[in-house]
C-alpha positions in Angstrom: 15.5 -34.4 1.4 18.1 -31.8 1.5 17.8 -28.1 2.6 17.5 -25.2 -0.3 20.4 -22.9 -0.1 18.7 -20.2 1.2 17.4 -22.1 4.8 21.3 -23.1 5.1 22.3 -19.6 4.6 19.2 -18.9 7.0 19.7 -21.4 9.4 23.7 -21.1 9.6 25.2 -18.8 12.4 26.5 -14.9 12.3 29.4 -14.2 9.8 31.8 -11.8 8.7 30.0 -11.1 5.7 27.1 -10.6 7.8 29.0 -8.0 9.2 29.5 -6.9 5.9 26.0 -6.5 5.0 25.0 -4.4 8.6 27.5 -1.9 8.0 26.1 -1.6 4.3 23.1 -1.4 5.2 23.5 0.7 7.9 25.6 3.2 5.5 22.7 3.4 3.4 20.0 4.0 5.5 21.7 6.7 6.8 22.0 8.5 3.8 18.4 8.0 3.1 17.3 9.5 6.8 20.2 12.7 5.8 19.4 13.5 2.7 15.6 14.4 4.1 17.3 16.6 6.9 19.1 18.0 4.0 15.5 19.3 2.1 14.6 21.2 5.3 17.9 22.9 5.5 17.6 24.1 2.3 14.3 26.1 3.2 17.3 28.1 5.0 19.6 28.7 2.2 17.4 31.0 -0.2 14.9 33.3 0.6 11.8 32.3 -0.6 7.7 32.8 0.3 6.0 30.3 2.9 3.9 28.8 -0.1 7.2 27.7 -1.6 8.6 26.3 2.0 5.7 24.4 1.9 6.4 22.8 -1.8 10.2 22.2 -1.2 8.9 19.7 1.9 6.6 18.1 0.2 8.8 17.8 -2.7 11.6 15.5 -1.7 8.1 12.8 -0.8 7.6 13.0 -4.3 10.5 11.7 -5.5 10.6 9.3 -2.4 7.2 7.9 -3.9 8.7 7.7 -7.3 11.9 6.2 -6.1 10.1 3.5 -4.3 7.6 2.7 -6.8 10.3 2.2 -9.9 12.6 0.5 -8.0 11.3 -1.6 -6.1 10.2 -4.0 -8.6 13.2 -3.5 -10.5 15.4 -5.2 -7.8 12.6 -7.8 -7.9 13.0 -8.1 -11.6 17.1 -7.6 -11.9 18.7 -8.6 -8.5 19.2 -6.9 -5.1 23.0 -6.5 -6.1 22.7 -4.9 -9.6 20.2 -2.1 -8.4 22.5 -0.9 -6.1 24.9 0.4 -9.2 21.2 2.4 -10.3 21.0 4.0 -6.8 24.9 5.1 -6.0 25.4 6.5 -9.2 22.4 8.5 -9.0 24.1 9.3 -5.4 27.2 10.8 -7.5 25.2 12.6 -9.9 22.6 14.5 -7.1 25.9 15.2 -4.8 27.4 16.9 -7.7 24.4 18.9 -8.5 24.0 19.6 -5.4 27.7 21.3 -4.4 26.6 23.5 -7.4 23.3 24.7 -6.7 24.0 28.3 -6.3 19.4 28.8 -6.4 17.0 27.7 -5.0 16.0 25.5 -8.8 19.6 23.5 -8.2 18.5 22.6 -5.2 15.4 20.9 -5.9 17.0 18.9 -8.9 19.7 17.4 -6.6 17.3 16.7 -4.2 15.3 15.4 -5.7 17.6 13.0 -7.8 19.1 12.1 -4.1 15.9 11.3 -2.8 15.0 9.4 -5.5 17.9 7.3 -4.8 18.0 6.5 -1.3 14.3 5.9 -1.6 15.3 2.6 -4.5 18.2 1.9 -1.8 15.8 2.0 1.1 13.5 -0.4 -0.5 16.1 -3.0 -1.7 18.0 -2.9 1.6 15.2 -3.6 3.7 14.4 -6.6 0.9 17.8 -7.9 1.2 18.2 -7.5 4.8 15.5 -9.7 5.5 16.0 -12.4 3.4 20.1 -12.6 4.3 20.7 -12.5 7.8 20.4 -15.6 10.0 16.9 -16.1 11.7 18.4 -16.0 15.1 19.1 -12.3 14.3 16.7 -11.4 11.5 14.6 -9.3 13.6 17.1 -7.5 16.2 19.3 -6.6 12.8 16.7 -5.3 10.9 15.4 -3.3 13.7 18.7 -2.1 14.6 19.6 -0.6 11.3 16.3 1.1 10.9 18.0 3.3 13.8 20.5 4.4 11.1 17.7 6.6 9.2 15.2 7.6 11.9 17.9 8.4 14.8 21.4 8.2 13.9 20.8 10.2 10.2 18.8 13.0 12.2 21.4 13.1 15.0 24.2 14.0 12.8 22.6 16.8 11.2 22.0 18.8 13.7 25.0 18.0 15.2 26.3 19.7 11.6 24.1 22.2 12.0 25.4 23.4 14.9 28.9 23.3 13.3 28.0 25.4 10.3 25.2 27.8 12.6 27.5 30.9 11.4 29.0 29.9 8.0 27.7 30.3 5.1 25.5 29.0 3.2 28.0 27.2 0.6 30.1 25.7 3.3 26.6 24.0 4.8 26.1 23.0 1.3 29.4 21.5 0.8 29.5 20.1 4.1 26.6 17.8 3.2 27.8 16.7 -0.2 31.1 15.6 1.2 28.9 13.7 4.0 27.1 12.4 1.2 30.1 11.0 -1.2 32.2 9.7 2.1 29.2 7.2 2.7 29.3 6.6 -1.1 32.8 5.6 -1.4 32.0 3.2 1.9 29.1 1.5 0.0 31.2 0.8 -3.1 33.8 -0.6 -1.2 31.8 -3.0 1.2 29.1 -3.7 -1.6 31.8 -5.1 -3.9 32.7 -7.5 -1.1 29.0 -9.1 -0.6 26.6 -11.9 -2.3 23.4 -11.5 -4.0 20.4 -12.5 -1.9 20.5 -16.6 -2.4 17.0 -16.7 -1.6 16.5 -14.2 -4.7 18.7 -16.2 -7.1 16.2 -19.4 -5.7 13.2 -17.9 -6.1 14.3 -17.0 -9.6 15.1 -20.2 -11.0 18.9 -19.8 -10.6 19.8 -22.7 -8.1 23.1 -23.2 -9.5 24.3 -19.4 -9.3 22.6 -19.5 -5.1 24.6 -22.5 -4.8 27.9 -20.8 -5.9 27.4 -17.9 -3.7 26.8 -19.5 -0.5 30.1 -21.8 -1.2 32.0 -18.4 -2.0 30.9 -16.3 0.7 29.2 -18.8 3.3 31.8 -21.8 3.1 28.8 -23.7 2.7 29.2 -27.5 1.5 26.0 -27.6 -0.7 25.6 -30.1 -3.5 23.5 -28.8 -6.6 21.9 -32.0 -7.2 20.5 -32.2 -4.1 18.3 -28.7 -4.1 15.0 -30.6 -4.4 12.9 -28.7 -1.5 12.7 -24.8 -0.2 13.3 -26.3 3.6 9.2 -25.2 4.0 7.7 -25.9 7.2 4.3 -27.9 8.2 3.8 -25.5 10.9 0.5 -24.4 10.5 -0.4 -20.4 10.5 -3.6 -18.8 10.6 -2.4 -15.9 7.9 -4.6 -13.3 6.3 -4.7 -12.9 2.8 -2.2 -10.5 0.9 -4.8 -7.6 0.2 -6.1 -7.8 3.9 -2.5 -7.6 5.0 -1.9 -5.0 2.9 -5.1 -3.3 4.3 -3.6 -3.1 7.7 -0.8 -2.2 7.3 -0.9 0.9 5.3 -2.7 3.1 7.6 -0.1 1.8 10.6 2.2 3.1 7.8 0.8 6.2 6.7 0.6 7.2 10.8 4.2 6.7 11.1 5.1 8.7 7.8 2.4 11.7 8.6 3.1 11.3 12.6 6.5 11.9 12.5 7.0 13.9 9.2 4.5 16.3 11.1 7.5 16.6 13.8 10.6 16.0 12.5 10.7 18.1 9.1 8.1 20.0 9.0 7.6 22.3 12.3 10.6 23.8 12.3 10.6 25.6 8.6 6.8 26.4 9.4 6.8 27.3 12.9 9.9 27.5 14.5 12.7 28.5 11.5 15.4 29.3 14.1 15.2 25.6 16.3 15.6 23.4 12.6 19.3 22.1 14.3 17.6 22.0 18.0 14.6 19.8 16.3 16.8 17.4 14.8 19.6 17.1 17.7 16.7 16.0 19.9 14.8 14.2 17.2 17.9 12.2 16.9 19.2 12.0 20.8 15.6 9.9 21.3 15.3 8.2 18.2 18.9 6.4 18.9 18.0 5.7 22.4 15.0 4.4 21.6 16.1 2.4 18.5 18.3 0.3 20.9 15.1 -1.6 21.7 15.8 -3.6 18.2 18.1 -5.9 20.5 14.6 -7.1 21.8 13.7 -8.1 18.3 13.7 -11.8 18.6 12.7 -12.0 21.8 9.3 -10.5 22.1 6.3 -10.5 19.7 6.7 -8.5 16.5 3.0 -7.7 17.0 3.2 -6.8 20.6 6.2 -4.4 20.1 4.1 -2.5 17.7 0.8 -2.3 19.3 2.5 -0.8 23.0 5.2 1.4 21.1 2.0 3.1 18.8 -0.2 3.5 22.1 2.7 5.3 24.0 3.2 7.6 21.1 -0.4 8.6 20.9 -0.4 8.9 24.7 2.7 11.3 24.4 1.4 13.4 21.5 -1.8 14.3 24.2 0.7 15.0 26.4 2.4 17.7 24.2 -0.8 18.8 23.3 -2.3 19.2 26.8 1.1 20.7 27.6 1.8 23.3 25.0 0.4 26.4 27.4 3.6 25.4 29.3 6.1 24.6 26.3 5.7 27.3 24.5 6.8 29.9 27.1 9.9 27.2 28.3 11.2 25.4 24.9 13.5 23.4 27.3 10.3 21.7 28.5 9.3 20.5 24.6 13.2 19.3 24.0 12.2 17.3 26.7 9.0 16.0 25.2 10.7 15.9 21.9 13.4 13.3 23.2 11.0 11.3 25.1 8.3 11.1 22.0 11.3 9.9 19.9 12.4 7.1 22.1 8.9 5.0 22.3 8.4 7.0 18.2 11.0 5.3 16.7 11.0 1.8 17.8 6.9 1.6 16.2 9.4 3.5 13.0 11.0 0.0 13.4 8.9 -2.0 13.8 6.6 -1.1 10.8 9.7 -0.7 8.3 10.5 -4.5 9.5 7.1 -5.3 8.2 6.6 -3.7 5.4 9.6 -5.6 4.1 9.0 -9.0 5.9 5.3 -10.2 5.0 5.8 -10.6 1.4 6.7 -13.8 -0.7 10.7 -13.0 -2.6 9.6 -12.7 -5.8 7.2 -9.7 -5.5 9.2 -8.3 -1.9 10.2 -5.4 -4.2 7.5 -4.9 -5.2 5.0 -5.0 -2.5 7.7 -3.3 -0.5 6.7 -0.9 -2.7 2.9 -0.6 -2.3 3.7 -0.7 1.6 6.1 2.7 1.5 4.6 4.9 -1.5 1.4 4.8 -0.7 1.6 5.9 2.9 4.0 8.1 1.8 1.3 9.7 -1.0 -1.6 9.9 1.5 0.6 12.0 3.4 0.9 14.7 0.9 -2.3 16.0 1.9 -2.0 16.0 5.0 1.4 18.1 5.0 -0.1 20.7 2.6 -3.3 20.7 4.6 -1.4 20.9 8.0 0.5 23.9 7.0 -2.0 25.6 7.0 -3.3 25.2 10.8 -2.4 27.7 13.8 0.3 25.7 16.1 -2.4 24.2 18.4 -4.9 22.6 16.1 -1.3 21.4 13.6 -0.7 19.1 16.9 -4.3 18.2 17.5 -4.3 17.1 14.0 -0.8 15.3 14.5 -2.8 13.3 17.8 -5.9 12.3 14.8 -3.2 10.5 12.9 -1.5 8.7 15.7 -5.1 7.8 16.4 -5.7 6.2 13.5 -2.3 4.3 13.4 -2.9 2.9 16.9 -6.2 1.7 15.9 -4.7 -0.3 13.2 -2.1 -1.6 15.1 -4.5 -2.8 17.3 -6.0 -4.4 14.6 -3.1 -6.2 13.7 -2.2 -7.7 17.3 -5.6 -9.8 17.3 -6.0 -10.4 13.6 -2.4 -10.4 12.3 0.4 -13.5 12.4 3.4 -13.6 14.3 7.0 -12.3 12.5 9.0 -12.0 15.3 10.6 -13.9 18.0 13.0 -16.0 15.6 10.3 -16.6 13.3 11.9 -17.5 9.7 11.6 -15.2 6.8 9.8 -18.0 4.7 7.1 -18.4 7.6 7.0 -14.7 8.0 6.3 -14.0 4.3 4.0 -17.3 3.9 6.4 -18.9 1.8 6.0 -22.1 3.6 
C-alpha cells in the first residue's frame, strides 16, 4: 500500500525549498523576538510614571495572547499559507503606525498590532515547520530557528541600540520600522516561492491538491489513486492523553515565558533603565551560543535535552541570587552571569517551543499550539505586575520560584512523557499513528 504524500515529503531528503522554508521561518521568528525588544525601548522614548512602564510591558503580552489565540486556529481552519497574508499585512500596517507615533498612545497601537502579528506568525511557523521538513532534520531545524527569536532577535537590538545610544528618539524609532519592513519584503518574496503544508492539505481532505504540491515543489512521482494509507506506523508508544499532556506542559511553559521575561524585558525598564542595550547584547551573545545546541536535536532525547537544560537554569538563577552582593557593586560580573544563564536558558526556550508545536494531531496543531503559548503567556501577567513591585533581591528570588516550578515539570515529563526527538516522525510525535 502506497505512502501518503505527506510521509514521502517526510521521508524524502533536504531540498532547496527546504532551504526556502528555514530562511522564512527564520525571518519571521526574528521579527517576532524584535518587535518585543522594541516595547521596552519604547519605555525610553516618552516620559512617563513607573505605573505606566509597568503597563506598556505587560501590554505587548496581551496582544501576544490575542494573536496566538485567533490565529492559531485560523491557520488550522484556512491553511498555513493563506494566514501568512493576515500576519504581513498587519506587519505593514503596525510599521507604519509605528514611524508615526510622535506619543506615547501611537506607540502602543503599533505595538500592539505588531505583536499581534508575529504572535499569528509565530504560531503558524512553528505548525508548519514541523510538519514540512524531513524527519532526519525535523528536530535540529526547528530548534535552530527558535534561535532566530530568543538569541539572534535580542542580539541585534542591542547591537542597534548601541548605534542609536545618542540620536534621537525618531531616528531609534525609524531605525526599527525599516528593520521591520526589510524582513517584510524578504517574507513576501521567499513565501511566494513555497508549498502549503501537504500534511495540512491531507489531513483536510484535499489529497489531490497535496499531491500537486509535492510534484511542483518536491519532484515527487506520486499517483493520486494510490493515496490509500497515512504511512502510520505499528510502533507501539506508551502516550499520555491530550489533557495530561497539556497539563505538563503548560507550567514547563509558563516558567520559560515568566523565567525569562523576568530577565530579558523587564529588569532593565524597572531596575536598571540605563543597561536596556547592555541587557539585550548579552541576552543575545548567550542565547545564540547556546541555541547552536539545536544541531543536537536528532541525536539526543527530546526529553532529556529539556529536563538537564531546565535544572542548569535553576542552578544558575541561585547562583545570581547567591551572588548579587558581588554583582551589584561589579556589573561586569552579572554580564557574565547574564551570558552564561542565556546559553543553557535558551536551548530549554527551544526545546519547549519544539513541543508545544510537535505533540499535537494536524488538524487541531493551530489550535492547541494555541492553548500551549497563550495560556503560559496569561499566567504570566501576574506575575510581571506582581514582580514589579519587589525590591531587586526578593524580584530574583521570585524569578528562582518559577524556574522551580518549570524544572519540577520537566522532570515530570522525562519519566511520564513519550519520546519526540532523535528522528522521531512528526506523525509518531503528535500520535497520529
Amino acid at each position: 500500500m502506497a505512502k501518503s504524500v505527506s510521509v514521502a515529503v517526510e521521508e524524502g531528503g533536504w531540498t532547496e525549498v527546504h532551504s526556502l522554508y528555514f530562511i522564512s521561518f527564520a525571518i519571521g521568528l526574528f521579527i517576532e523576538g524584535f518587535v518585543f525588544t522594541i516595547v521596552s525601548y519604547a519605555t525610553t522614548w516618552y516620559s512617563i510614571p513607573k505605573y505606566l512602564s509597568v503597563f506598556l510591558l505587560g501590554w505587548p503580552f496581551i496582544w501576544l495572547i490575542a494573536g496566538v489565540s485567533l490565529i492559531g486556529p485560523i491557520a488550522d481552519r484556512i491553511g498555513r499559507k493563506r494566514t501568512w497574508i493576515y500576519t504581513m499585512t498587519m506587519y505593514a500596517i503596525g510599521g507604519i503606525i509605528l514611524a508615526l507615533s510622535v506619543n506615547y498612545e501611537l506607540v502602543l497601537l503599533s505595538t500592539a498590532i505588531l505583536v499581534f502579528a508575529a504572535a499569528g506568525e509565530m504560531s503558524v511557523i512553528l505548525a508548519m515547520a514541523n510538519e514540512m521538513f524531513p524527519r532526519r532534520h525535523r528536530s535540529k531545524a526547528v530548534l535552530l530557528l527558535t534561535d532566530f527569536n530568543g538569541g539572534v532577535a535580542p542580539l541585534i537590538a542591542g547591537i542597534l541600540g548601541f548605534i542609536t545610544a545618542s540620536a534621537t528618539v525618531s531616528f531609534q524609532r525609524y531605525l526599527s520600522v525599516a528593520t521591520v519592513f526589510a524582513a517584510l519584503a524578504a517574507l513576501i518574496v521567499i513565501r511566494y516561492r513555497t508549498p502549503e503544508s501537504v500534511r495540512w492539505l491531507e489531513k483536510k481532505g484535499m489529497v489531490r491538491e497535496a499531491s500537486e504540491e509535492a510534484k511542483k515543489y518536491f519532484n515527487l512521482k506520486v499517483d493520486d489513486n494510490e493515496q490509500q494509507d497515512n504511512g502510520s506506523s505499528t510502533k507501539a508508544w506508551r502516550r499520555l492523553p491530550l489533557w495530561a499532556i497539556m497539563a505538563i506542559i503548560i507550567p514547563i511553559a509558563w516558567a520559560n515565558s515568566a523565567g525569562y521575561g523576568l530577565i530579558t524585558y523587564t529588569l532593565g525598564p524597572l531596575y536598571y533603565p540605563r543597561y536596556i542595550d547592555y541587557i539585550f547584547l548579552f541576552t543575545g551573545i548567550g542565547a545564540v551560543l547556546g541555541g547552536l545546541l539545536g544541531v543536537l536535536g536528532d541525536r539526543v532525547s527530546r526529553k532529556s535535552f529539556l529536563l538537564w537544560t531546565y535544572v542548569a537554569v535553576l542552578l544558575l538563577t541561585i547562583s545570581v541570587v547567591a551572588t548579587i552582593g558581588l554583582w551589584s557593586k561589579m556589573i561586569a560580573l552579572f554580564w557574565g552571569l547574564l551570558i552564561a544563564l542565556n546559553f543553557v536558558e535558551q536551548p530549554s526556550y527551544e526545546a519547549i517551543e519544539i513541543m508545544k508545536a510537535e505533540l499535537w494531531p494536524t488538524r487541531v496543531r493551530g489550535s492547541l499550539i494555541a492553548v500551549a503559548r497563550a495560556l503560559p503567556i496569561l499566567l504570566y501577567l501576574p506575575v510581571l505586575y506582581f514582580a514589579s513591585e519587589l525590591p531587586l533581591s526578593q524580584y530574583l528570588v521570585f524569578n528562582v520560584a518559577i524556574w522551580a516550578i518549570g524544572t519540577a515539570a520537566a522532570i515530570a515529563w522525562y519519566f511520564l512523557g513519550h519520546e519526540t526527538g532523535k528522528g522521531v516522525s512528526i506523525g509518531l510525535a503528535s500520535g497520529e499513528e
